[in-house]
PDB file with one MODEL, atoms N, CA, C and O in Angstrom:
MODEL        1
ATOM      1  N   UNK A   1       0.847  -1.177   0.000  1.00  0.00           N
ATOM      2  CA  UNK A   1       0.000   0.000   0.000  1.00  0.00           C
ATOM      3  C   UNK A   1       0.889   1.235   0.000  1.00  0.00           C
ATOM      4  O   UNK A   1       1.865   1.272   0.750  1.00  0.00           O
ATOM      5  N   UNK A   2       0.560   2.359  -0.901  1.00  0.00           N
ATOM      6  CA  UNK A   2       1.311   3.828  -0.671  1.00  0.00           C
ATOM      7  C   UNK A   2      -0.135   4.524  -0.825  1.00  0.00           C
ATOM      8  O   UNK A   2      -1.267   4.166  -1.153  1.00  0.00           O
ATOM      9  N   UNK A   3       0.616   5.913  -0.344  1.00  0.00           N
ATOM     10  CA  UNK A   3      -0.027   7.229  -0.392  1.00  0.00           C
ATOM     11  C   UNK A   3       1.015   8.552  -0.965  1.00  0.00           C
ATOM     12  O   UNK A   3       2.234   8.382  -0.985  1.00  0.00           O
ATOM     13  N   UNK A   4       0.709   9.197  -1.189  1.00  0.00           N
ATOM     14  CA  UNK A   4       1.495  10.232  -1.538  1.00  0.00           C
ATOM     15  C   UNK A   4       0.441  11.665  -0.570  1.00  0.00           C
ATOM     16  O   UNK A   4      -0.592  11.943  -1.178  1.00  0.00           O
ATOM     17  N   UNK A   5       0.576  12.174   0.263  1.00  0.00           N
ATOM     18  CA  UNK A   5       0.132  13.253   1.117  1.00  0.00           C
ATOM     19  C   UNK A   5       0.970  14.387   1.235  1.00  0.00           C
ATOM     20  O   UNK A   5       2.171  14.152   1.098  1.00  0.00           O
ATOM     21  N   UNK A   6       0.503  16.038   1.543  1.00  0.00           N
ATOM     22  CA  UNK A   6       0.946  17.423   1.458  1.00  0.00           C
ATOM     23  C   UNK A   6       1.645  18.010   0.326  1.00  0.00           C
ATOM     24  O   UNK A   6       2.532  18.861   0.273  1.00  0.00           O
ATOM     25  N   UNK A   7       0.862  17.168  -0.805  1.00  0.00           N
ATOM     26  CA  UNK A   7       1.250  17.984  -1.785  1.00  0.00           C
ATOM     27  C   UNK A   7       2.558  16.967  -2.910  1.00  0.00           C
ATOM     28  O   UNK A   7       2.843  17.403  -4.026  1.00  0.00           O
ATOM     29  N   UNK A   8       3.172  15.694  -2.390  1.00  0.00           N
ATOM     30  CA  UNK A   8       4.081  15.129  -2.879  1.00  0.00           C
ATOM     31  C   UNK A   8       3.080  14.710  -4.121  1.00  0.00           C
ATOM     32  O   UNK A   8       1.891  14.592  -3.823  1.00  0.00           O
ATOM     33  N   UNK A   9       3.467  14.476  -5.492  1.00  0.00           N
ATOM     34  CA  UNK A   9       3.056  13.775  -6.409  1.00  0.00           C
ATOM     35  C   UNK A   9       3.446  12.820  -7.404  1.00  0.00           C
ATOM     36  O   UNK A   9       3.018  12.629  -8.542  1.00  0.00           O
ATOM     37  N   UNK A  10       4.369  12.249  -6.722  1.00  0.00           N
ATOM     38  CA  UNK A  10       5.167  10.746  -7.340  1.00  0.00           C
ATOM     39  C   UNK A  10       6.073  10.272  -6.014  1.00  0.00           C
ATOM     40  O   UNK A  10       6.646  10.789  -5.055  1.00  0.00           O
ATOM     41  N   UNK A  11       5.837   9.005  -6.565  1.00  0.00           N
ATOM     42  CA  UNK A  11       6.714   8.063  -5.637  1.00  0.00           C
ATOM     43  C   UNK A  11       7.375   7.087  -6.620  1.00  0.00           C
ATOM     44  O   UNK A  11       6.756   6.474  -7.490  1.00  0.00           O
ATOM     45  N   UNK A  12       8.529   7.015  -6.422  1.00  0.00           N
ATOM     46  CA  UNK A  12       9.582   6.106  -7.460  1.00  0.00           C
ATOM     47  C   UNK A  12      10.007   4.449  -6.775  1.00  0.00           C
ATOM     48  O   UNK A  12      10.047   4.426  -5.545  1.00  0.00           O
ATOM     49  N   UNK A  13      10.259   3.356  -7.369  1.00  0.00           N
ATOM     50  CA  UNK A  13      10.721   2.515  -6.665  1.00  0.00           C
ATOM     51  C   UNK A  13      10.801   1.638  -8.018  1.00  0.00           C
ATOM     52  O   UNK A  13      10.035   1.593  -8.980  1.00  0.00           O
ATOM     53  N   UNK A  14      12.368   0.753  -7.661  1.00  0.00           N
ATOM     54  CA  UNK A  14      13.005   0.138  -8.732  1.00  0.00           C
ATOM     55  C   UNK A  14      13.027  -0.886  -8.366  1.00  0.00           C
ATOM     56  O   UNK A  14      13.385  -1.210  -7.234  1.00  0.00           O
ATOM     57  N   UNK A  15      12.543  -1.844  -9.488  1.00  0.00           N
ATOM     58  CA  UNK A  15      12.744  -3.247  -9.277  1.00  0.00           C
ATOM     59  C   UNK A  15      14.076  -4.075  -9.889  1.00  0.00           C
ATOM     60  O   UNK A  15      14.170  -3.877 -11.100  1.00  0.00           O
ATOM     61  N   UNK A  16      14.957  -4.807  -9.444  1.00  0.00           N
ATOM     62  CA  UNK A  16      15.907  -5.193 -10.112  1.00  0.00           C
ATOM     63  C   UNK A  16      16.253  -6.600 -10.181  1.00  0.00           C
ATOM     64  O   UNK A  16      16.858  -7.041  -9.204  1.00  0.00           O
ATOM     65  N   UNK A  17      15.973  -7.466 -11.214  1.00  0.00           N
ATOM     66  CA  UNK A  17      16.749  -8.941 -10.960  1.00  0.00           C
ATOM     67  C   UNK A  17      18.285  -8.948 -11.058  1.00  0.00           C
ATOM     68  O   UNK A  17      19.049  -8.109 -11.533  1.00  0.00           O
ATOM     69  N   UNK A  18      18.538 -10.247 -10.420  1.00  0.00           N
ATOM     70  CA  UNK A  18      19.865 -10.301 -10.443  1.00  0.00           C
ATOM     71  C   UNK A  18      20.605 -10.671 -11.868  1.00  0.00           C
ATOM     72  O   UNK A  18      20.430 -11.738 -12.457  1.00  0.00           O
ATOM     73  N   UNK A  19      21.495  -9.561 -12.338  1.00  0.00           N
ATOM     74  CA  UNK A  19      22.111  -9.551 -14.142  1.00  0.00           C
ATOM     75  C   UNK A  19      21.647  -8.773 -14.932  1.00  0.00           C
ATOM     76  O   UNK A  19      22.175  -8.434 -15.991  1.00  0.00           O
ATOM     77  N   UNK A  20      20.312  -8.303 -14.377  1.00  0.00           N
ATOM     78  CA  UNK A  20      19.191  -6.965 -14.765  1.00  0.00           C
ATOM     79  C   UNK A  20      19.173  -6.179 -15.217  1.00  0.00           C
ATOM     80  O   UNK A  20      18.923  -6.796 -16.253  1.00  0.00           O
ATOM     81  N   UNK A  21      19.207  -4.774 -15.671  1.00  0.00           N
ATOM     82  CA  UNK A  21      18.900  -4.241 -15.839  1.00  0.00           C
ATOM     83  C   UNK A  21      17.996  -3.265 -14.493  1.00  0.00           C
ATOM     84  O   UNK A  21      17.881  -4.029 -13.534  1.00  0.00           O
ATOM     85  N   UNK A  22      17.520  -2.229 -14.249  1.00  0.00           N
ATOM     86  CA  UNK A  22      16.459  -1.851 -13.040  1.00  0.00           C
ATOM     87  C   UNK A  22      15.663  -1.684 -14.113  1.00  0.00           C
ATOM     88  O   UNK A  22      16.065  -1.821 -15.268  1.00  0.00           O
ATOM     89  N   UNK A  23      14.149  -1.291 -13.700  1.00  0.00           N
ATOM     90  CA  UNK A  23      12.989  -1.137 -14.011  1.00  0.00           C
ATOM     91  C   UNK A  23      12.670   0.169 -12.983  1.00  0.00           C
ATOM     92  O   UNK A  23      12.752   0.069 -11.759  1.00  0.00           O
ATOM     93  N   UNK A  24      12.353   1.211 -13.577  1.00  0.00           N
ATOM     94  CA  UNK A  24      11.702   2.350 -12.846  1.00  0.00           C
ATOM     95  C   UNK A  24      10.292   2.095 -12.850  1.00  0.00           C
ATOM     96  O   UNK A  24       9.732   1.956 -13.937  1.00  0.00           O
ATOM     97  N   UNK A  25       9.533   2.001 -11.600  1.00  0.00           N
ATOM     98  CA  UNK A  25       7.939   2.229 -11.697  1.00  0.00           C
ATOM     99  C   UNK A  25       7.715   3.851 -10.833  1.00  0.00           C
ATOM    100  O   UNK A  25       8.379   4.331  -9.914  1.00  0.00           O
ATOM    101  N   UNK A  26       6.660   4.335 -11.474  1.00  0.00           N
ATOM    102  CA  UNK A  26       6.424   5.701 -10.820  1.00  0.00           C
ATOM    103  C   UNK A  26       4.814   5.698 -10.705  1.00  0.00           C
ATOM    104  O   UNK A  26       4.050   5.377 -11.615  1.00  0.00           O
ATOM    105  N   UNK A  27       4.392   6.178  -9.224  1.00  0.00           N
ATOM    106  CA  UNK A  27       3.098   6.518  -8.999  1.00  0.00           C
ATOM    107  C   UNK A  27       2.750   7.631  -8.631  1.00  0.00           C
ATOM    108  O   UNK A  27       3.222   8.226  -7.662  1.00  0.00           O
ATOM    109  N   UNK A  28       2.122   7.922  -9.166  1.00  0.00           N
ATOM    110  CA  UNK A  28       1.061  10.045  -9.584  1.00  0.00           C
ATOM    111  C   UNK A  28       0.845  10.075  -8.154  1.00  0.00           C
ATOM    112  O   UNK A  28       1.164   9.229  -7.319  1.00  0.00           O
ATOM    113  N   UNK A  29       0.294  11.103  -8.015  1.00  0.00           N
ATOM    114  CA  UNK A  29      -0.674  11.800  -6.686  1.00  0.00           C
ATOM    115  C   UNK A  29      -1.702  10.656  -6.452  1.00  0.00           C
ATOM    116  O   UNK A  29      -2.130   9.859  -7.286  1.00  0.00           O
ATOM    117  N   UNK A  30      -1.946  10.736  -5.374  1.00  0.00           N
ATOM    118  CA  UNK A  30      -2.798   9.366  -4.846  1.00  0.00           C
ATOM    119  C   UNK A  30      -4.343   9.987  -4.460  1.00  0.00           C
ATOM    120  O   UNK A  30      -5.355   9.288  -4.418  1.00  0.00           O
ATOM    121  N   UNK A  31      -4.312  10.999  -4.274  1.00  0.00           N
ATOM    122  CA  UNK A  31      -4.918  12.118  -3.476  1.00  0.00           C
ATOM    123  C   UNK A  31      -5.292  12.220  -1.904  1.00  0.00           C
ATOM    124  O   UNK A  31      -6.268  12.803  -1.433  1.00  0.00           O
ATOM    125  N   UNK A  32      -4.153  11.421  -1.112  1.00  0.00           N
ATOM    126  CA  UNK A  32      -4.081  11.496   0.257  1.00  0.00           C
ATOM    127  C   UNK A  32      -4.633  10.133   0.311  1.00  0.00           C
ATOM    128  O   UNK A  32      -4.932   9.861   1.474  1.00  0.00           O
ATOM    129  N   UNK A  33      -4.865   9.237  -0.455  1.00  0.00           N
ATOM    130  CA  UNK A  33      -5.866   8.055  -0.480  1.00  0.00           C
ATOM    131  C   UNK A  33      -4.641   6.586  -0.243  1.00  0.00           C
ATOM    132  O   UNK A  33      -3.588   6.564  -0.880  1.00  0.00           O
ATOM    133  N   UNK A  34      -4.908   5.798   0.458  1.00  0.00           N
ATOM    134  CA  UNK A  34      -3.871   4.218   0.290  1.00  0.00           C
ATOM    135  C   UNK A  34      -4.355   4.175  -0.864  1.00  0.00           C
ATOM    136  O   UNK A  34      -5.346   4.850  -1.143  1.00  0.00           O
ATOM    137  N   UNK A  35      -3.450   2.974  -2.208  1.00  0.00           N
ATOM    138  CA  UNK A  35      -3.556   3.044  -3.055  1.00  0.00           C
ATOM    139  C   UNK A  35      -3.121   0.916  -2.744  1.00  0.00           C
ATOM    140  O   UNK A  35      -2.528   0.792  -1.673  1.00  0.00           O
ATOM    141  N   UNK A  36      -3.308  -0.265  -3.367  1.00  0.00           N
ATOM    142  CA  UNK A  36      -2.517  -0.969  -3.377  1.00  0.00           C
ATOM    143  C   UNK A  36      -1.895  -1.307  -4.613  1.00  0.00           C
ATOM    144  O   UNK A  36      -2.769  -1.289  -5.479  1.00  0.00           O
ATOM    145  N   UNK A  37      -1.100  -1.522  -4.957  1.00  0.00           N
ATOM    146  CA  UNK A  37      -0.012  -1.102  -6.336  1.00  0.00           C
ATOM    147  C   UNK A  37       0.289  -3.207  -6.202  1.00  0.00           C
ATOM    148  O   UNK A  37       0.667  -3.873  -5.238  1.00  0.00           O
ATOM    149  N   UNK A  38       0.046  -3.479  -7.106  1.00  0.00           N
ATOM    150  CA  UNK A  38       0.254  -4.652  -7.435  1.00  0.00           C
ATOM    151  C   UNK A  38       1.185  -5.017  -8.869  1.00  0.00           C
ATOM    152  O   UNK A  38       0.987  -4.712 -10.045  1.00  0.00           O
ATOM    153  N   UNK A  39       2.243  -5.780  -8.228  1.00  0.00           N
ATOM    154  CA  UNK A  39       2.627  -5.976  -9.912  1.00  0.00           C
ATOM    155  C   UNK A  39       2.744  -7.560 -10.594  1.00  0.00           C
ATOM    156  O   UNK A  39       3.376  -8.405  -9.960  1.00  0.00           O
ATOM    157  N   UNK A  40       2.277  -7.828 -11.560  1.00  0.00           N
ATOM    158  CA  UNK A  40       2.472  -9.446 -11.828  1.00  0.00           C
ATOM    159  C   UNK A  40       3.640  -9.436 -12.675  1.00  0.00           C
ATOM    160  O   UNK A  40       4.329  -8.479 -13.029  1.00  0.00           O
ATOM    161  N   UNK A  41       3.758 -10.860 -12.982  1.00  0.00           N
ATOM    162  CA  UNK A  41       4.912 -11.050 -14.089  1.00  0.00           C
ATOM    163  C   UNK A  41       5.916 -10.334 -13.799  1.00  0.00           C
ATOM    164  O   UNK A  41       6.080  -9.312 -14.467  1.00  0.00           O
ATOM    165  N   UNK A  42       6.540 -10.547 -13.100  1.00  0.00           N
ATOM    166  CA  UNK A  42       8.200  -9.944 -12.983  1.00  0.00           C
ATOM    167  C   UNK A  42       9.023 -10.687 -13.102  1.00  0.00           C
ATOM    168  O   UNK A  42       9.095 -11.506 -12.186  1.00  0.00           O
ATOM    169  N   UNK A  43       9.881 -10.793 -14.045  1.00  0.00           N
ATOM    170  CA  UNK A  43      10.926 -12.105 -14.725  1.00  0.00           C
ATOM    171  C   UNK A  43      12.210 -12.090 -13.192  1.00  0.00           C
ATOM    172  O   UNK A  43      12.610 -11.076 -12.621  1.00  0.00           O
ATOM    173  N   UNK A  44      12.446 -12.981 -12.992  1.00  0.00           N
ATOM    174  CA  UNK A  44      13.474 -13.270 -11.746  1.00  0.00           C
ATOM    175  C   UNK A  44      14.493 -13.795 -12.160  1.00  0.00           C
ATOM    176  O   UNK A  44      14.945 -14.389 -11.181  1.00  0.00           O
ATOM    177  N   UNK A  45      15.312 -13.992 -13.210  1.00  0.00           N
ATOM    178  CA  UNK A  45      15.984 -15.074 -14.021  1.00  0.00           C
ATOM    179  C   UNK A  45      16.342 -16.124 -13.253  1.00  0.00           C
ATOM    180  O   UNK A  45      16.135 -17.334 -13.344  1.00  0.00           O
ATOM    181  N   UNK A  46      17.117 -15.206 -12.209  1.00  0.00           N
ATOM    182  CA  UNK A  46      18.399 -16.204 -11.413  1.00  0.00           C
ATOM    183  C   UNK A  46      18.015 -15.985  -9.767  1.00  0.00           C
ATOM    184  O   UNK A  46      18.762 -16.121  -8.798  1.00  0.00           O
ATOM    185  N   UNK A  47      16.802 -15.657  -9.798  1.00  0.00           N
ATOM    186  CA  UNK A  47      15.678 -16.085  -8.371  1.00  0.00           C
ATOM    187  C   UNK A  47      16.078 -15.043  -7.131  1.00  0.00           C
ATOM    188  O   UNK A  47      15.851 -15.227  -5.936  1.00  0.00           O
ATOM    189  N   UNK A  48      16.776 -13.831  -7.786  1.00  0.00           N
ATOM    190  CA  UNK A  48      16.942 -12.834  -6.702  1.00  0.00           C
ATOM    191  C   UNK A  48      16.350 -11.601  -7.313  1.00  0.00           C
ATOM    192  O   UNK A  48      16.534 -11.261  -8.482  1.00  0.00           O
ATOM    193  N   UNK A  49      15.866 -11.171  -6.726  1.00  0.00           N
ATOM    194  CA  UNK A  49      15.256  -9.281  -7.434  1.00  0.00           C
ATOM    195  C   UNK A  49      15.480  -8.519  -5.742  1.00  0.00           C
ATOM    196  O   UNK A  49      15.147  -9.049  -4.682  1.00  0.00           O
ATOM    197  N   UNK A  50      16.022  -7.387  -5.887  1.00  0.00           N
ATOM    198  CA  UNK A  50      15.937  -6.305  -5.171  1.00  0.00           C
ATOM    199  C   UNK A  50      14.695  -5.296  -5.801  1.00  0.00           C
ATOM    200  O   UNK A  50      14.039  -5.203  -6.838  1.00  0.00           O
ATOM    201  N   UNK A  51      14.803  -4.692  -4.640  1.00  0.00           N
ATOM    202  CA  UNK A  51      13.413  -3.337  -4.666  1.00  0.00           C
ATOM    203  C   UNK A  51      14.144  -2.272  -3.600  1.00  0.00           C
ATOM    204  O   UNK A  51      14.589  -2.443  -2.465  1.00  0.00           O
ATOM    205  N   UNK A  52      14.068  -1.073  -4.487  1.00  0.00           N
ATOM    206  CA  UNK A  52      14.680   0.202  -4.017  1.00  0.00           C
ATOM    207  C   UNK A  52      13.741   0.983  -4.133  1.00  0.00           C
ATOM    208  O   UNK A  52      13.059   1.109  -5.151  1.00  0.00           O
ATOM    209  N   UNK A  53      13.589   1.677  -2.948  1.00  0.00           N
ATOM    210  CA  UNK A  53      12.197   2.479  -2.904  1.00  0.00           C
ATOM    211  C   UNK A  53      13.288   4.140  -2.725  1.00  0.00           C
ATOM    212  O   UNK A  53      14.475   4.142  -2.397  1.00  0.00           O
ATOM    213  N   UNK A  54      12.478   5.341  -3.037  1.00  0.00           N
ATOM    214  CA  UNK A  54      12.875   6.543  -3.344  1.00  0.00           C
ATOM    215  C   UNK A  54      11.998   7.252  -1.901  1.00  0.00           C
ATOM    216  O   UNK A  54      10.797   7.497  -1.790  1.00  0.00           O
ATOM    217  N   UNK A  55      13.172   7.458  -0.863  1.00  0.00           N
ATOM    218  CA  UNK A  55      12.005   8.108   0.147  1.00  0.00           C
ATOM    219  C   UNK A  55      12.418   9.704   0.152  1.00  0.00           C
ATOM    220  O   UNK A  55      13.607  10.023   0.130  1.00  0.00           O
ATOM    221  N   UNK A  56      11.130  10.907   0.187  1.00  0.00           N
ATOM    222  CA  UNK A  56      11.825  11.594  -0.483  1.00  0.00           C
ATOM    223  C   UNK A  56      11.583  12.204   1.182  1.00  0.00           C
ATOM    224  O   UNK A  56      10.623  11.837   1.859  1.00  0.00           O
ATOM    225  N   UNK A  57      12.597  13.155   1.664  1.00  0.00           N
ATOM    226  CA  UNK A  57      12.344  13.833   3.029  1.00  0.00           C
ATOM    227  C   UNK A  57      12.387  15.382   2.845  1.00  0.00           C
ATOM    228  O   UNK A  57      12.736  16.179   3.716  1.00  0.00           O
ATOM    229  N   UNK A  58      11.991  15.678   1.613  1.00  0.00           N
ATOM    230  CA  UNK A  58      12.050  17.533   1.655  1.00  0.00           C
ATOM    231  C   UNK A  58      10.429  18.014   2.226  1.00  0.00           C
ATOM    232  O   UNK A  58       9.426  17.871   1.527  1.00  0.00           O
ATOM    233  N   UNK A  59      10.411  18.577   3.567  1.00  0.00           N
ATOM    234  CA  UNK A  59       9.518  18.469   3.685  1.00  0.00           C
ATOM    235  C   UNK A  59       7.815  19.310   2.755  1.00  0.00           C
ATOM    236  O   UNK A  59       6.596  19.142   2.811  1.00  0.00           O
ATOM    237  N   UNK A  60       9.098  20.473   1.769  1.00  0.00           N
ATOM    238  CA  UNK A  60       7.980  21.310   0.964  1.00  0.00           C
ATOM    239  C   UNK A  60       7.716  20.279  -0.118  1.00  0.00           C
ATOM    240  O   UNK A  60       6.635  20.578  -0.626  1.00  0.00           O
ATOM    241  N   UNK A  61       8.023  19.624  -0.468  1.00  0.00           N
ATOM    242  CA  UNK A  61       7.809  18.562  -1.333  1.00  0.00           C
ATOM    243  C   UNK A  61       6.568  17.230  -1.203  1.00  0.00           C
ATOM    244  O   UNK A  61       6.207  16.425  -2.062  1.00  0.00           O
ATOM    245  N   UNK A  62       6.106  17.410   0.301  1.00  0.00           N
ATOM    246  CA  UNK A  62       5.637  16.337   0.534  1.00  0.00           C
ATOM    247  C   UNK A  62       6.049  14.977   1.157  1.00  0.00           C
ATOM    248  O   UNK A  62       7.037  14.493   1.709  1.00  0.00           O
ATOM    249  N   UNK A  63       5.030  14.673   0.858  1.00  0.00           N
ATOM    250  CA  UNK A  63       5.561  12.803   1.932  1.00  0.00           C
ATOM    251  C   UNK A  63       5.096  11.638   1.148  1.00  0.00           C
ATOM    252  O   UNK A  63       4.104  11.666   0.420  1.00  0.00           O
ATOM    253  N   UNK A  64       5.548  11.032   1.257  1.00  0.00           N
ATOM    254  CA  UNK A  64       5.221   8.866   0.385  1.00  0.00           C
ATOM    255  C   UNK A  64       4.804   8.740   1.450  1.00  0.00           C
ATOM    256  O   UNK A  64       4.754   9.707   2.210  1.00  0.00           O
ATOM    257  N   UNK A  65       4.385   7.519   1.814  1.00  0.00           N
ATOM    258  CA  UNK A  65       4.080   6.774   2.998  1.00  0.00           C
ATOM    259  C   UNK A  65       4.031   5.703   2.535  1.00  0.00           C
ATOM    260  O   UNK A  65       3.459   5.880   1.460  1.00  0.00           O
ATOM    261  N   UNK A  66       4.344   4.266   2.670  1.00  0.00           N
ATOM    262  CA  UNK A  66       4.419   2.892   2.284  1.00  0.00           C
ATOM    263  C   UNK A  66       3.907   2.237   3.983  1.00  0.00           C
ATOM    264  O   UNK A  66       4.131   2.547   5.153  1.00  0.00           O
ATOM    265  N   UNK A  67       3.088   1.147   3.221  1.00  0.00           N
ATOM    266  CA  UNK A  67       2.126   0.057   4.810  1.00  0.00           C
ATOM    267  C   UNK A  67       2.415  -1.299   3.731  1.00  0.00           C
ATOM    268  O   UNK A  67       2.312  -1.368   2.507  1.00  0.00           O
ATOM    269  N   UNK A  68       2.775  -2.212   4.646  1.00  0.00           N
ATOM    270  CA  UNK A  68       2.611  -3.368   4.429  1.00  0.00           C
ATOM    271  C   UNK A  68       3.037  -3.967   2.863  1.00  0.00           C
ATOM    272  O   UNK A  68       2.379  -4.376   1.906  1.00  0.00           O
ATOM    273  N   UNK A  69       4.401  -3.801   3.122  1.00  0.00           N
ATOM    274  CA  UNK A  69       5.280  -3.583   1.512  1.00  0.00           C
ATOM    275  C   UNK A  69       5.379  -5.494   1.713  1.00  0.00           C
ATOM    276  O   UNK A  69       5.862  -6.051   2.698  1.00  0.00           O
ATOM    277  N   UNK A  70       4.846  -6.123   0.620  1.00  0.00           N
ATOM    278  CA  UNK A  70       5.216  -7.769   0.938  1.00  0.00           C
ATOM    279  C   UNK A  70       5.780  -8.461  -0.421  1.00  0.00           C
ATOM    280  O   UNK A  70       4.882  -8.888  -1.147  1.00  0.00           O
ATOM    281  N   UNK A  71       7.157  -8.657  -0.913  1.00  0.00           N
ATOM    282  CA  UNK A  71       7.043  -9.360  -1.896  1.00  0.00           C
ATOM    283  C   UNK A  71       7.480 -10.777  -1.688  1.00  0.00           C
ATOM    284  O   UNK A  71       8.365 -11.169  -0.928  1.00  0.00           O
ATOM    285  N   UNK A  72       6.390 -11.788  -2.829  1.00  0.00           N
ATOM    286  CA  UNK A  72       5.902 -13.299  -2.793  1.00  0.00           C
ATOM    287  C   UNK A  72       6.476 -13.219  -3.863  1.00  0.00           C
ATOM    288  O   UNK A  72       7.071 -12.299  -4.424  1.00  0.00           O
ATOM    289  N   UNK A  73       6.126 -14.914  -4.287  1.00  0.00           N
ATOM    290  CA  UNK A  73       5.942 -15.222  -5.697  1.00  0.00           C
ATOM    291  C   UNK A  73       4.620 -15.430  -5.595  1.00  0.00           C
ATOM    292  O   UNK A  73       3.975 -15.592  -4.559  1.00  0.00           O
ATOM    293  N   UNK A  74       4.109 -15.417  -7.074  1.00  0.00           N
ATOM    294  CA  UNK A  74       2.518 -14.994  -7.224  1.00  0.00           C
ATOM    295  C   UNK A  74       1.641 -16.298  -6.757  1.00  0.00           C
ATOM    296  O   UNK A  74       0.530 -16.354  -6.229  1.00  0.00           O
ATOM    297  N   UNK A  75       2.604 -17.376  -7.172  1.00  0.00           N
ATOM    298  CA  UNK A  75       1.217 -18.113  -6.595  1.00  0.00           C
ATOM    299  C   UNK A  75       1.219 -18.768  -5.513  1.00  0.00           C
ATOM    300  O   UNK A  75       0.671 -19.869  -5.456  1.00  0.00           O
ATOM    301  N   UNK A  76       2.119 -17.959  -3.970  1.00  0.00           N
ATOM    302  CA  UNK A  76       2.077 -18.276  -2.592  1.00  0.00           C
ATOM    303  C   UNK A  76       0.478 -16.830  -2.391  1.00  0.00           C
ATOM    304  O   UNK A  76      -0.532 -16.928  -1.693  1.00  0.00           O
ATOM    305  N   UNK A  77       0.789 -16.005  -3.054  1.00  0.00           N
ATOM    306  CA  UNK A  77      -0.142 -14.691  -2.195  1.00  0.00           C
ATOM    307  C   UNK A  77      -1.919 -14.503  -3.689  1.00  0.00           C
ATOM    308  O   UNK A  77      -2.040 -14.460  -4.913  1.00  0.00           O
ATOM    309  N   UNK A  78      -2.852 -14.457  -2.454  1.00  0.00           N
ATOM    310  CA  UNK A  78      -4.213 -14.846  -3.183  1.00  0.00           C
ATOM    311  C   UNK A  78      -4.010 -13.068  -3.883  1.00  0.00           C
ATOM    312  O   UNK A  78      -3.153 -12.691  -3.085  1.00  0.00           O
ATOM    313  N   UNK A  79      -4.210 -12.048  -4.653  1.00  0.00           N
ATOM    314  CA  UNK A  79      -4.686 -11.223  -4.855  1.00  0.00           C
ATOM    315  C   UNK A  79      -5.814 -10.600  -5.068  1.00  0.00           C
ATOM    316  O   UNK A  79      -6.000  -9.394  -5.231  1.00  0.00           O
ATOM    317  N   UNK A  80      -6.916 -11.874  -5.056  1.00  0.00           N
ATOM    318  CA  UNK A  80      -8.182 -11.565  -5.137  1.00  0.00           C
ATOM    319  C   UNK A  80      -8.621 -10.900  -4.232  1.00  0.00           C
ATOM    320  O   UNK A  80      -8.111 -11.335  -3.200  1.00  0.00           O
ATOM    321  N   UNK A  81      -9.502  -9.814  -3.944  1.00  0.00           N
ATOM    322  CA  UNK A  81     -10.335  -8.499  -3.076  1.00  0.00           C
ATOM    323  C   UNK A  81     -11.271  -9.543  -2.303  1.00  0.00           C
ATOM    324  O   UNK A  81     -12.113  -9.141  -1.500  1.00  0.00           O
TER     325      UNK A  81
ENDMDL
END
């Protein structure tokens, strides 16, 4: 789950397998709202991926907020609502 609150309007966070390349994902203004950001299909080649999240601390800039950051492989975690 993220939020973006006081005005921040992106939150950055990179996904990387191991031999990789990174992958930039970016999320807009949330509008003060949790959001849950799900991603499927992420190639793992060699069964390690890092995740680098962008925390930004200027406070005229705004705030991210991240709850309950969990990465699985897809078919240990149900995604169904």
């Amino acid at each position: 789950m993220v939020k973006t609150v006081d005005g921040a309007d992106m939150s950055h966070f990179w996904l990387q397998a191991e031999g990789c390349p990174a992958i930039l994902y970016r999320l807009g203004d949330t509008g003060g709202e949790w959001w849950r950001l799900t991603l499927r299909n992420v190639e793992v080649p060699k069964d390690r991926l890092s995740l680098f999240l962008t925390i930004n601390t200027a406070p005229d800039q705004g705030a991210v907020r991240y709850d309950d950051l969990i990465v699985v492989p897809e078919e240990e975690y149900s995604l169904s609502p």
